[in-house]
C-alpha positions as a LaTeX table, in Angstrom:
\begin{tabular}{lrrr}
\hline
Residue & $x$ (\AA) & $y$ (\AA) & $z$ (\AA) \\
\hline
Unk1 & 8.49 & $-78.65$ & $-25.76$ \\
Unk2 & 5.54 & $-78.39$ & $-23.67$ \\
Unk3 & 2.54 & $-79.06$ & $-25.83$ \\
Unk4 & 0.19 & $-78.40$ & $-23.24$ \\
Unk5 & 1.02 & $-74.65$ & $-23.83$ \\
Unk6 & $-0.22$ & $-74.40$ & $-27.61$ \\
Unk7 & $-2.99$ & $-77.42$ & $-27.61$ \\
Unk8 & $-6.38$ & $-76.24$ & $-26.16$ \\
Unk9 & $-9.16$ & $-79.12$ & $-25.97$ \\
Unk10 & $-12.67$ & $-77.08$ & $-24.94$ \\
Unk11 & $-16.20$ & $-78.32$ & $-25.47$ \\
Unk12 & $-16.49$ & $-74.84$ & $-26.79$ \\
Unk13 & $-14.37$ & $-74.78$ & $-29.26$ \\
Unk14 & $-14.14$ & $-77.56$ & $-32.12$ \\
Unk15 & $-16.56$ & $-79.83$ & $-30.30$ \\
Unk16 & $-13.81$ & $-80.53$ & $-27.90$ \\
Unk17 & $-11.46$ & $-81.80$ & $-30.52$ \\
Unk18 & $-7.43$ & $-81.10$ & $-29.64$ \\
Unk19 & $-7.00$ & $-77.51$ & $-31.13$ \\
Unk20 & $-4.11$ & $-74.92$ & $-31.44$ \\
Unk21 & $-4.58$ & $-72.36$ & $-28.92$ \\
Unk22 & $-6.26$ & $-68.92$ & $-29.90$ \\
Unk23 & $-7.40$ & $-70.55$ & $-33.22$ \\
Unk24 & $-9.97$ & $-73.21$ & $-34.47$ \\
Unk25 & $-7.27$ & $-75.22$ & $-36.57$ \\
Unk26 & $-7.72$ & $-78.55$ & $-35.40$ \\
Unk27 & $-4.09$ & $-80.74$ & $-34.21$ \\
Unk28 & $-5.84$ & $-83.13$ & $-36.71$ \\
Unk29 & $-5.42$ & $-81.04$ & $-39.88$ \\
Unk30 & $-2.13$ & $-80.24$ & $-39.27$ \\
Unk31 & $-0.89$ & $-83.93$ & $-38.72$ \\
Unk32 & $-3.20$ & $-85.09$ & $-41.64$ \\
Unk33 & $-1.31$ & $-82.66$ & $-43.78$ \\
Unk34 & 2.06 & $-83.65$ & $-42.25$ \\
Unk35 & 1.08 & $-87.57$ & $-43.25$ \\
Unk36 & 0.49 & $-85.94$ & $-46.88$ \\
Unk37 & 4.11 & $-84.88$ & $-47.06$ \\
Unk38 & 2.52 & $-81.87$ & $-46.99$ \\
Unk39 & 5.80 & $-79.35$ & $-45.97$ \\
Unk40 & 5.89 & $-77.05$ & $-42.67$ \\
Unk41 & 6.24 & $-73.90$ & $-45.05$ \\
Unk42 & 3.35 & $-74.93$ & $-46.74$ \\
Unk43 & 1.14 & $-75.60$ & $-43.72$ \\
Unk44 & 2.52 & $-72.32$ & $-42.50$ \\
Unk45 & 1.37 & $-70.88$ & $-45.70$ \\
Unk46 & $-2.29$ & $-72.23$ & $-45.70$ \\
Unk47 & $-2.91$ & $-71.23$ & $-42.24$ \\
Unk48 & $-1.57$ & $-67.91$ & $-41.15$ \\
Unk49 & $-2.31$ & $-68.05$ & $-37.77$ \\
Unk50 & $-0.19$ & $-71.08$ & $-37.04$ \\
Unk51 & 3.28 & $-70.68$ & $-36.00$ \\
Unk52 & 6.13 & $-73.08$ & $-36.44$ \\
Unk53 & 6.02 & $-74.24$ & $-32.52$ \\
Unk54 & 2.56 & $-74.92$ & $-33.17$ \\
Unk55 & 3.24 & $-77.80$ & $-35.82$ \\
Unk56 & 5.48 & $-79.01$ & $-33.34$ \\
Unk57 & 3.16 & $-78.79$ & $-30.72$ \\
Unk58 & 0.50 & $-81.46$ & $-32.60$ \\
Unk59 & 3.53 & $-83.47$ & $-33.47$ \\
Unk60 & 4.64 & $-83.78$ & $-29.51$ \\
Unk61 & 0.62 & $-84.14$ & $-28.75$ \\
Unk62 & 0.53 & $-87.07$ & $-30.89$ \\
Unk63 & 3.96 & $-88.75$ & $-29.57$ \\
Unk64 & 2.23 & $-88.46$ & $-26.45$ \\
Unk65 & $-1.25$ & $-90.06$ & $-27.36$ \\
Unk66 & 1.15 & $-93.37$ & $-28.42$ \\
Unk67 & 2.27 & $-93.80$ & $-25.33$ \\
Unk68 & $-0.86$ & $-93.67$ & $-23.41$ \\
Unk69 & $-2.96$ & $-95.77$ & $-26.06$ \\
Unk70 & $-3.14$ & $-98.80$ & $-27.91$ \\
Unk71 & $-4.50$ & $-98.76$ & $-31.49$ \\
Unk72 & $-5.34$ & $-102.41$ & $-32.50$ \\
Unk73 & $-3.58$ & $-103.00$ & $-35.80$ \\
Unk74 & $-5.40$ & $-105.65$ & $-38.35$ \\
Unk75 & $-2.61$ & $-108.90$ & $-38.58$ \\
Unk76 & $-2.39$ & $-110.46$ & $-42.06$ \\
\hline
\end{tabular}
């Protein structure tokens, strides 16, 4: 899937956070809800404007962001 195709980052919109094209439903929300165990019907459910291929979309966006960052992890 081409992500690039769904995920729209504009300084207009969202105050240039990652959103879902043609909407202001941030790729945020949708993977905080997916960390919830929040289900895809349900998502789907809360925000009618989202498609299926958009939750995939955020889930390919953020596959991508690991691979081009590090996040420091605290060590015990």
């Amino acid at each position: 899937m081409n992500w690039r195709e769904r995920i729209l980052v504009s300084v207009e919109i969202c105050h240039g956070k990652p959103c879902i094209r043609g909407t202001r439903i941030m790729v945020s929300v949708i993977l905080d809800n997916l960390a919830d165990n929040v289900s895809e019907e349900t998502i789907l459910k809360n925000y009618p404007s989202l498609v299926r291929e958009d939750i995939r979309a955020a889930i390919c966006y953020a596959a991508e962001l690991t691979q081009e960052r590090f996040v420091s992890l605290k060590t015990e």
